[in-house]
C-alpha positions in Angstrom: 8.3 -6.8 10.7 8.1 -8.8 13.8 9.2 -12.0 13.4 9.0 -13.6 17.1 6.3 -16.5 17.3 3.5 -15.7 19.1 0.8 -17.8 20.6 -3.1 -17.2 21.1 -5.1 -17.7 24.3 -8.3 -17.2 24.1 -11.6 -16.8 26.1 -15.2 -16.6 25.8 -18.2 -15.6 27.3 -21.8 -15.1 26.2 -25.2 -14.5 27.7 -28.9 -13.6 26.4 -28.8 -10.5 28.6 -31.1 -9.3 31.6 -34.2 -8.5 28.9 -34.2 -10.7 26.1 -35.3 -14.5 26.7 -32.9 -15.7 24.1 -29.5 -15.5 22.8 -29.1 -14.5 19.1 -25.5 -14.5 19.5 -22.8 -16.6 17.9 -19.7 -16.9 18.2 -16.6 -19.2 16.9 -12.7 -19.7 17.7 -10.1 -21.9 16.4 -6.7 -21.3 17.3 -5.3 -23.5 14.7 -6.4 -21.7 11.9 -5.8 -18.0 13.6 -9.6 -17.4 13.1 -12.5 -15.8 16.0 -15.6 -14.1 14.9 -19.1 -12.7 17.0 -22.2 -12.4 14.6 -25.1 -11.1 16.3 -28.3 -12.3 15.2 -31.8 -10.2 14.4 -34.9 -11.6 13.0 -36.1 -12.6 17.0 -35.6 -16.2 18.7 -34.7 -18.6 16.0 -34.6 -16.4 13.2 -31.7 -14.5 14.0 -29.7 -17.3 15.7 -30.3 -19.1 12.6 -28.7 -16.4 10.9 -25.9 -15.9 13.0 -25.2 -19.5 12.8 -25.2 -19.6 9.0 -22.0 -16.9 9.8 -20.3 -19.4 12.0 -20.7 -22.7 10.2 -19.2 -20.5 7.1 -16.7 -19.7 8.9 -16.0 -23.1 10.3 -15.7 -24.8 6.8 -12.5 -22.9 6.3 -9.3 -24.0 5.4 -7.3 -21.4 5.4 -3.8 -23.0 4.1 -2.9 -20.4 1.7 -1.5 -16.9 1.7 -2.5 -14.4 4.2 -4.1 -12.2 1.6 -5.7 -14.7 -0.1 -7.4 -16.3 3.2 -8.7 -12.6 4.0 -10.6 -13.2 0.9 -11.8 -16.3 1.8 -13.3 -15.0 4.8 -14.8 -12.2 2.9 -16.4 -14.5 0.7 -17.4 -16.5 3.0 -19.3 -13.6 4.4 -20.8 -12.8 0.8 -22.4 -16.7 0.8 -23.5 -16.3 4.2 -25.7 -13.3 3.0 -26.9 -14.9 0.1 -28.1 -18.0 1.9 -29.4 -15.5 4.6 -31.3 -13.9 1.9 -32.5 -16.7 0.0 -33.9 -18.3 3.3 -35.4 -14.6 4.4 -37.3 -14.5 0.8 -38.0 -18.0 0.5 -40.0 -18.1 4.1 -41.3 -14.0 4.7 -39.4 -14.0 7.4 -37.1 -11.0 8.4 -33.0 -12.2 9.6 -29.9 -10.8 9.3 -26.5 -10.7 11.6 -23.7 -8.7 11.8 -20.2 -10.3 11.9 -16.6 -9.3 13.3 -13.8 -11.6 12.1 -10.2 -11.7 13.6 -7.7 -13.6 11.6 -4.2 -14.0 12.6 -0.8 -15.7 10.8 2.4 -15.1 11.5 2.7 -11.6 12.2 0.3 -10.2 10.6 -3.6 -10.0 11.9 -6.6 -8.8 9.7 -10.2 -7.6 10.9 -12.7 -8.0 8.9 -16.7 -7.0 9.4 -19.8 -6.2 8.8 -22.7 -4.4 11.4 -22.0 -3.1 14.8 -20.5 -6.1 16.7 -16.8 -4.5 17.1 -12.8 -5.3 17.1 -11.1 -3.6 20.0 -7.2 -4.2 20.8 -5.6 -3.2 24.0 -1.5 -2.6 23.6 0.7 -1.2 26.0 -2.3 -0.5 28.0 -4.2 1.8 25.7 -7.2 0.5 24.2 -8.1 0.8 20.1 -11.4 0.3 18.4 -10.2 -1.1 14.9 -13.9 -1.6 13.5 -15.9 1.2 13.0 -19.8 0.9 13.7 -21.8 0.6 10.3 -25.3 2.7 11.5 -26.9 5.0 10.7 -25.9 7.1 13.6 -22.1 6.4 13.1 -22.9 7.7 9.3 -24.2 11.2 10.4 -21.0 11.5 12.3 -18.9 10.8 9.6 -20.9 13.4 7.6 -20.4 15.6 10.5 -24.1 16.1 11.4 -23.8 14.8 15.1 -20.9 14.9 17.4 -19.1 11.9 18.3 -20.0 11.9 22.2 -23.6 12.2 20.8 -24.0 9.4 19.2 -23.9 6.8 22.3 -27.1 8.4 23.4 -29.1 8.8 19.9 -32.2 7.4 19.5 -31.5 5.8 16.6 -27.8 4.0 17.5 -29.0 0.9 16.9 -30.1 0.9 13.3 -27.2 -0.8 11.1 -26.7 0.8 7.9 -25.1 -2.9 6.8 -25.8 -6.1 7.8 -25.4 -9.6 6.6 -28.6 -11.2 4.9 -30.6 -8.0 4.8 -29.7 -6.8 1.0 -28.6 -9.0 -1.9 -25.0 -7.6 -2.2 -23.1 -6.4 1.5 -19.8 -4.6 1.3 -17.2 -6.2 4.3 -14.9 -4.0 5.6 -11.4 -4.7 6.4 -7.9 -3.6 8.3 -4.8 -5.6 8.2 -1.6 -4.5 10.8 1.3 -6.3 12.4 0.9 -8.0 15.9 3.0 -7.5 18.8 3.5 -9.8 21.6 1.2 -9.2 24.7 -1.2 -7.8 22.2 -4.9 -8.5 23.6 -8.1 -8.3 21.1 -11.7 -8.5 21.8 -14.5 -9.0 19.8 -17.9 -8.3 20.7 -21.4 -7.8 20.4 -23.1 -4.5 20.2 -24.5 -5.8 23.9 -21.5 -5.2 25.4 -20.5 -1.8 24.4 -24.1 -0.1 24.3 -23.4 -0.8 28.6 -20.1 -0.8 29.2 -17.5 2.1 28.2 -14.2 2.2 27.0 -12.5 2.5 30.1 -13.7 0.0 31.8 -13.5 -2.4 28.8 -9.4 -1.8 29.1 -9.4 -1.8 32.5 -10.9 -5.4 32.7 -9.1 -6.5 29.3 -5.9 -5.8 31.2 -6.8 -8.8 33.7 -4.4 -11.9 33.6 -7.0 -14.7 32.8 -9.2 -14.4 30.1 -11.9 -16.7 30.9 -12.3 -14.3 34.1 -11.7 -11.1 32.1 -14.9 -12.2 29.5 -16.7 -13.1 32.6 -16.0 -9.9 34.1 -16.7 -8.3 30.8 -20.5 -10.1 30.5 -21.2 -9.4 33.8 -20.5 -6.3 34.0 -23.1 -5.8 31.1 -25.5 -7.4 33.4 -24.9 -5.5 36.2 -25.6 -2.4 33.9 -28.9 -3.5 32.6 -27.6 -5.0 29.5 -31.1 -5.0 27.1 -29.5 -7.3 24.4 -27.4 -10.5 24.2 -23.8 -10.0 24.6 -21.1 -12.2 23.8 -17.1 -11.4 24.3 -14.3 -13.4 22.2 -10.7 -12.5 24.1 -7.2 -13.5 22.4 -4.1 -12.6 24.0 -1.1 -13.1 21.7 2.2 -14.5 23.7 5.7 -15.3 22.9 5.6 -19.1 22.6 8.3 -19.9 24.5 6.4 -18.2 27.5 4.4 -20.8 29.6 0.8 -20.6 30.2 -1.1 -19.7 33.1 -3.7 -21.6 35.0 -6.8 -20.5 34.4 -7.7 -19.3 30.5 -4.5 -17.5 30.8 -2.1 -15.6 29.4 
């Protein structure tokens, strides 16, 4: 197990994309408590930032002083009220809203994911990039079942519809991975804006950049410069050994 003590950096960028005339997205970080998150609201304009906000102020009312397993639970569940009071408000009103959610929580050495939708968890280490989340739609469904190939799927017709999101059904299942961290390791968490424009390569190319306010700049804009139809919105945490400094800039 690695016991050296690591410290987060973190950086974030967000944007309501080159089509859409609002930003659904949320987002939250608190290095403190070890805990990032994306939600990506649907439900159009105030609907599904609503929603996505319920995620975020859930999140933010958090105190997660206990043991690690039992704060993963506590974001879980935190998740399960979000949907409830998603759900209640959707009934309540007629009115269609859901989000999805990716959650990063880190203490000590040990880091949990935990999510729900297509927003995703990536970690660059020693230079090679990992998707830990896997998408819940439909289309990432028919691969698992083997009725499309995997290099199909980016260009389906239907690779946007979730299969589970938050607020959308009265009981949501969250999915979860817990691992060790290593120093230098670099996560990202992001909307489904960002990777429906911009491929793995170039995601690890530009998560290898020094600063990370200019590498979830770089990562936004890059979306931008490919079109980008939908919000996006990058959260970037770089874990150091603390008794490296910090450099200028967001960085790390």
């Amino acid at each position: 197990m690695n016991t050296v003590n690591l410290r987060p950096f973190t950086g974030v960028s967000t944007h309501q994309g080159q089509v859409r005339d609002h930003n659904e997205d949320g987002w939250f970080a608190s290095e403190e408590q070890g805990l990032w998150a994306v939600a990506d609201g649907m439900g159009g304009h105030e609907n599904g930032e609503w929603a996505s906000g319920v995620v975020v102020e859930a999140l933010g009312k958090l105190r997660l002083d206990r043991e690690f397993e039992d704060c993963c639970d506590q974001i879980a569940e935190a998740l399960h009220e979000a949907n409830e009071a998603i759900q209640k408000e959707s009934s309540a009103n007629g009115k269609q809203m859901g989000t999805t959610a990716v959650v990063l929580f880190v203490r000590g050495s040990r880091f949990a994911v935990l999510w729900v939708g297509d927003s995703r968890a990536y970690l660059l280490r020693d230079g090679a990039l990992h998707q830990l989340s896997k998408d819940h739609t439909q289309v990432q469904e028919m691969v698992d079942l083997g009725m499309l190939e995997a290099d199909q799927a980016h260009l389906h017709p239907m690779r946007h519809v979730l299969a589970r999101a938050i607020g959308v059904t009265a009981e949501i299942q969250v999915d979860a991975i817990l691992d060790e961290i290593e120093a230098g390791d670099t996560f990202l968490l992001a909307s489904d804006g960002l990777h429906c424009c911009v491929g793995d390569d170039v995601i690890a190319r530009m998560l290898a950049g020094a600063s990370l306010d200019a590498v979830t700049n770089d990562l936004v804009n890059e979306s931008l410069d490919q079109g980008a139809p939908d919000n996006v919105t990058v959260v970037a945490v770089r874990f150091r050994e603390a008794t490296v400094p910090a450099m200028a800039g967001g960085g790390q």
